[in-house]
C-alpha positions as CSV (number, residue, x, y, z in Angstrom):
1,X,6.3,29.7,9.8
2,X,5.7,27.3,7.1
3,X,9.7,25.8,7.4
4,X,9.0,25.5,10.9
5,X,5.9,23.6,10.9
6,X,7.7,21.5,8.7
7,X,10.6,20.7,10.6
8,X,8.1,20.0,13.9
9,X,6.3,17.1,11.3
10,X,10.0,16.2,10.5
11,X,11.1,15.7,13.9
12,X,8.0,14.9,15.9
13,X,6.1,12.2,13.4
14,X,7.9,11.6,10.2
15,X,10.6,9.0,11.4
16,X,7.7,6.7,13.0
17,X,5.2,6.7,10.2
18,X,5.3,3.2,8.2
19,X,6.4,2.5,5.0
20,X,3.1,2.6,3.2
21,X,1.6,4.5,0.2
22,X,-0.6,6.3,2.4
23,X,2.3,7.8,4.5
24,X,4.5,8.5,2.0
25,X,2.3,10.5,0.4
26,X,1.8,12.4,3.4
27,X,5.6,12.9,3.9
28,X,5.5,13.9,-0.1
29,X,2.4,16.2,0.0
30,X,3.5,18.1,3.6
31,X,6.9,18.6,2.2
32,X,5.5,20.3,-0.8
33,X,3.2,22.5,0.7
34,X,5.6,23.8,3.1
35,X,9.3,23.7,1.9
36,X,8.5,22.5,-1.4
37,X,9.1,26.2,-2.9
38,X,11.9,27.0,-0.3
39,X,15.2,26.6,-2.4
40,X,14.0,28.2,-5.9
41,X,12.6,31.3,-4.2
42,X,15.7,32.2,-2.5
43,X,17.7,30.9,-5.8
44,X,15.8,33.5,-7.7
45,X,16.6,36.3,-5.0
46,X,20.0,35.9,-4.6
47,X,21.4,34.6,-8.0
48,X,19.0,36.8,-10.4
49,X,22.0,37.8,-13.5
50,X,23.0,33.9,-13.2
51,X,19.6,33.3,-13.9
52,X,18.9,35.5,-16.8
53,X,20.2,33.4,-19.6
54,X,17.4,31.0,-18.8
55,X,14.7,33.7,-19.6
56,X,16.7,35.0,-22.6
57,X,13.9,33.5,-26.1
58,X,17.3,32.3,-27.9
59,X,18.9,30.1,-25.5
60,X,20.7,27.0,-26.9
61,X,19.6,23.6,-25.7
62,X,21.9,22.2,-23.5
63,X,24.7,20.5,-25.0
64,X,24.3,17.2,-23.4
65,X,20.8,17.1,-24.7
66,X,21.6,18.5,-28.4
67,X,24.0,15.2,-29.2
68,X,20.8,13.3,-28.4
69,X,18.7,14.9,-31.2
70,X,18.9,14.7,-35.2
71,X,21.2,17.9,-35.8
72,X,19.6,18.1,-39.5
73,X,15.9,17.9,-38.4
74,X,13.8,19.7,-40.5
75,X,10.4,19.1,-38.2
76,X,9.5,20.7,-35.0
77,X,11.0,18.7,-31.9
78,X,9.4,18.8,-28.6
79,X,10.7,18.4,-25.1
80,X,9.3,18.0,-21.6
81,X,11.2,19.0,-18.7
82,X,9.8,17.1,-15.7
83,X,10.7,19.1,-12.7
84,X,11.3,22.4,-14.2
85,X,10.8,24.6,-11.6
86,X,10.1,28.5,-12.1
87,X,12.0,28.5,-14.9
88,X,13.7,25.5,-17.2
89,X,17.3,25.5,-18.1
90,X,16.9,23.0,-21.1
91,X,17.3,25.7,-23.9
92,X,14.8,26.6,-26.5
93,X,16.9,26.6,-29.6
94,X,18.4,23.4,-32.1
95,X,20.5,23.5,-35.4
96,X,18.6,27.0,-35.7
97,X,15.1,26.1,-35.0
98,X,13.0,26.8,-32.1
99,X,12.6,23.9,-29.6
100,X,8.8,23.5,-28.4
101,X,9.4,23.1,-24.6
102,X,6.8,22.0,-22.1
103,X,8.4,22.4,-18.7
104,X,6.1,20.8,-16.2
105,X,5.8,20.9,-11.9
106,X,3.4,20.4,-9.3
107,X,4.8,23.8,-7.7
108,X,4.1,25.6,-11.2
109,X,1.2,27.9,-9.7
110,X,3.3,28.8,-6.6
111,X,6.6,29.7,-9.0
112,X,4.1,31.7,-11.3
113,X,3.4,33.7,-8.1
114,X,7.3,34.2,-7.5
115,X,8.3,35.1,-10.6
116,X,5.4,37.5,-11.0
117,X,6.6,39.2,-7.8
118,X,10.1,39.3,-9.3
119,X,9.0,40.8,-12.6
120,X,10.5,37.5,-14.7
121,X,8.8,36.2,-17.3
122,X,10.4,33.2,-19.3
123,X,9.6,32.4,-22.7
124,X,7.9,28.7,-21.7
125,X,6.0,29.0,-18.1
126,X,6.1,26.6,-15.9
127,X,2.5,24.4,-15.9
128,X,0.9,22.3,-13.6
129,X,2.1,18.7,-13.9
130,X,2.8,15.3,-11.9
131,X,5.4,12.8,-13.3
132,X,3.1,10.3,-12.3
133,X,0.4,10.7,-14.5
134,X,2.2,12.5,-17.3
135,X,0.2,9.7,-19.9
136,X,-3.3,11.2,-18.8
137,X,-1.9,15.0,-19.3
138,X,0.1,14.0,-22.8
139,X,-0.7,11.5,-25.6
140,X,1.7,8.4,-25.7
141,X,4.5,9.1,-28.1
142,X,4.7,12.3,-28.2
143,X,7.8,13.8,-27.3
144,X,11.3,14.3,-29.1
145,X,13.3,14.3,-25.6
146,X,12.9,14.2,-21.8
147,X,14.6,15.9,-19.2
148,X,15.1,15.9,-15.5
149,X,17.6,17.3,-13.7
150,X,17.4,16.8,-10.0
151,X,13.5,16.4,-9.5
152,X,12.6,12.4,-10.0
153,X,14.0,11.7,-6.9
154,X,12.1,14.5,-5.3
155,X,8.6,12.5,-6.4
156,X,6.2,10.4,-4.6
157,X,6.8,7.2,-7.0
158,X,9.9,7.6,-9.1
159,X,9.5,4.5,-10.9
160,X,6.1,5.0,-12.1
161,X,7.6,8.7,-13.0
162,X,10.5,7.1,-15.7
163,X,7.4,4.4,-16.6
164,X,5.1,7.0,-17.5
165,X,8.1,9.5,-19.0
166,X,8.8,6.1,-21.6
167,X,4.9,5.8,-22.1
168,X,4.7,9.8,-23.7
169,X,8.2,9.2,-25.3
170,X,8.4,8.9,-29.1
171,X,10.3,4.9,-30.0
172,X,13.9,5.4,-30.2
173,X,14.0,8.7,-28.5
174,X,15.5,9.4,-24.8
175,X,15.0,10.2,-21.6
176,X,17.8,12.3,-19.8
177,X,18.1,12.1,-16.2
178,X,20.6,14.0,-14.1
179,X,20.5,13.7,-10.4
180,X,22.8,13.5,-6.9
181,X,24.0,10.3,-6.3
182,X,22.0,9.3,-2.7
183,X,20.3,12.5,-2.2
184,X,17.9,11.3,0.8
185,X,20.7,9.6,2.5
186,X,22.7,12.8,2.3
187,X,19.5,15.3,3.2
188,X,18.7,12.8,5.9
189,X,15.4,12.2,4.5
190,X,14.4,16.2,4.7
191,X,11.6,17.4,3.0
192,X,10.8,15.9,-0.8
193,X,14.2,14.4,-0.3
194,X,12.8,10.5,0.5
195,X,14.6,8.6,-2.6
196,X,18.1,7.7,-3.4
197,X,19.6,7.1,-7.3
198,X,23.0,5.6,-7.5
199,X,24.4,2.9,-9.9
200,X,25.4,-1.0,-8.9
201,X,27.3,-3.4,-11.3
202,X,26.1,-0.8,-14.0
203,X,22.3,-0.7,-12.9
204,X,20.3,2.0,-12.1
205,X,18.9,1.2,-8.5
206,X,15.9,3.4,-6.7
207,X,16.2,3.1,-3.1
208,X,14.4,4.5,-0.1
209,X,14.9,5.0,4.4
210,X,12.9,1.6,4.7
211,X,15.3,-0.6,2.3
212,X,13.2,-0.9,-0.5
213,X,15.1,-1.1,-3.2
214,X,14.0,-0.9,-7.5
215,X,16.7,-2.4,-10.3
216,X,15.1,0.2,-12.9
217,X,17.2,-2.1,-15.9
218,X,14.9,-4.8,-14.5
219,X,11.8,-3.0,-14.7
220,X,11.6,-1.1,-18.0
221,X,13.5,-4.0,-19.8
222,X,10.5,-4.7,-22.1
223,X,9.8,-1.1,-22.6
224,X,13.6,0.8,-22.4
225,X,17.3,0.2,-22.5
226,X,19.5,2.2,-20.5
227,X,21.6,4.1,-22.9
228,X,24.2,5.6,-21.3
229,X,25.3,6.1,-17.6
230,X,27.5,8.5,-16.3
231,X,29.0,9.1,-12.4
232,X,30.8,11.3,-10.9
233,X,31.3,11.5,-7.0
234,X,28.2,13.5,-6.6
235,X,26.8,13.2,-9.1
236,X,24.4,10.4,-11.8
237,X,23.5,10.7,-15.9
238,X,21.3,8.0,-17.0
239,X,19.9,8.1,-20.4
240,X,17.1,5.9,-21.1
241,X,16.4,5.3,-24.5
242,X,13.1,3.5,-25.7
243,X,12.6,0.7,-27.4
């Protein structure tokens, strides 16, 4: 009922709403509220042993993400996964040590439902949290490492989300962000899919339907460098490191 209600809004009234604050957050707030859960719950159903590692206590952080922290650290690191969904796939372990992980999503009370219907408990739930005012949840300079993996370009303001992801990083840490290349052009603008990432002349550039268009080098220039980019056909690393 919910996906069809949806796709009537999609339809019927999305394409001719302007390109203001106002509507978008419509667009962003509908899509959440009734498709917003619709990928991870049938994720969960269908791909359950894939899964398990994920809830396993011991899991290894993520390769990727382990080359981008002291391997001889003898203090506790903490990481925020932006996006995480029901369950994150960071990893909880690094050189040994536990990893404090604080997965975060504004679908985190839904997902506790699902997984409690599912019997799944992971080690770090999911809490309630919006990228876009991560500094009033979480004191500035304060995390080791941030991740996101196909969810900033899911959010109602995806610059203010890698703004405020710098403003609670610690100085000299980074940001890791791995997403589709043009997701909204490729969803056709469907549900929470209403932002493009790609990479020109070896800058990271936000776009949207309407044209808009964000040169995130430009804007975090005094704050961040970008590290490291990576591109594959499909798909886009960027690792933001701050200044």
């Amino acid at each position: 009922m919910r996906k069809t209600l949806y796709r009537c809004f999609f339809v019927a009234i999305s394409p001719y709403l302007p390109n203001t604050g106002f509507s978008q957050f419509i667009k962003w707030k509908l899509a959440l509220l009734l498709v917003g859960d619709e990928f991870h719950q049938q994720n969960l159903l269908n791909n359950r042993d894939k899964l398990a590692p994920h809830f396993a206590h011991d899991t290894p952080l993520q390769a990727d993400l382990a080359e981008l922290l002291p391997f001889d650290t003898t203090t506790d690191l903490k990481v925020l996964d932006i996006g995480a969904g029901p369950v994150s796939k960071v990893g909880k372990i690094h050189n040994g040590h536990e990893v404090e992980l604080v997965p975060i999503d504004p679908m985190a009370d839904k997902y506790r439902q699902i997984l409690a219907a599912l019997d799944l408990q992971p080690k770090y739930w999911t809490r309630y949290g919006e990228g876009e005012r991560l500094s009033q949840q979480f004191e500035e300079n304060s995390f080791d490492l941030i991740h996101a993996r196909n969810s900033i370009d899911h959010c109602l303001n995806p610059i203010n989300v890698i703004e405020e992801a710098i403003t609670v990083l610690k100085p000299k840490c980074y940001f890791y962000l791995n997403h589709y290349r043009n997701e909204g052009k490729a969803a056709k603008y469907y549900g929470l899919h209403q932002w493009n990432f790609d990479v020109v002349n070896e800058d990271l550039i936000i776009s949207n339907r309407f044209g808009e268009q964000i040169n995130v080098n430009n804007t975090l220039r005094h704050k961040a460098l970008i590290h490291q980019i990576k591109k594959t056909e499909e798909r886009l690393i960027v690792i933001i490191q701050k200044r």
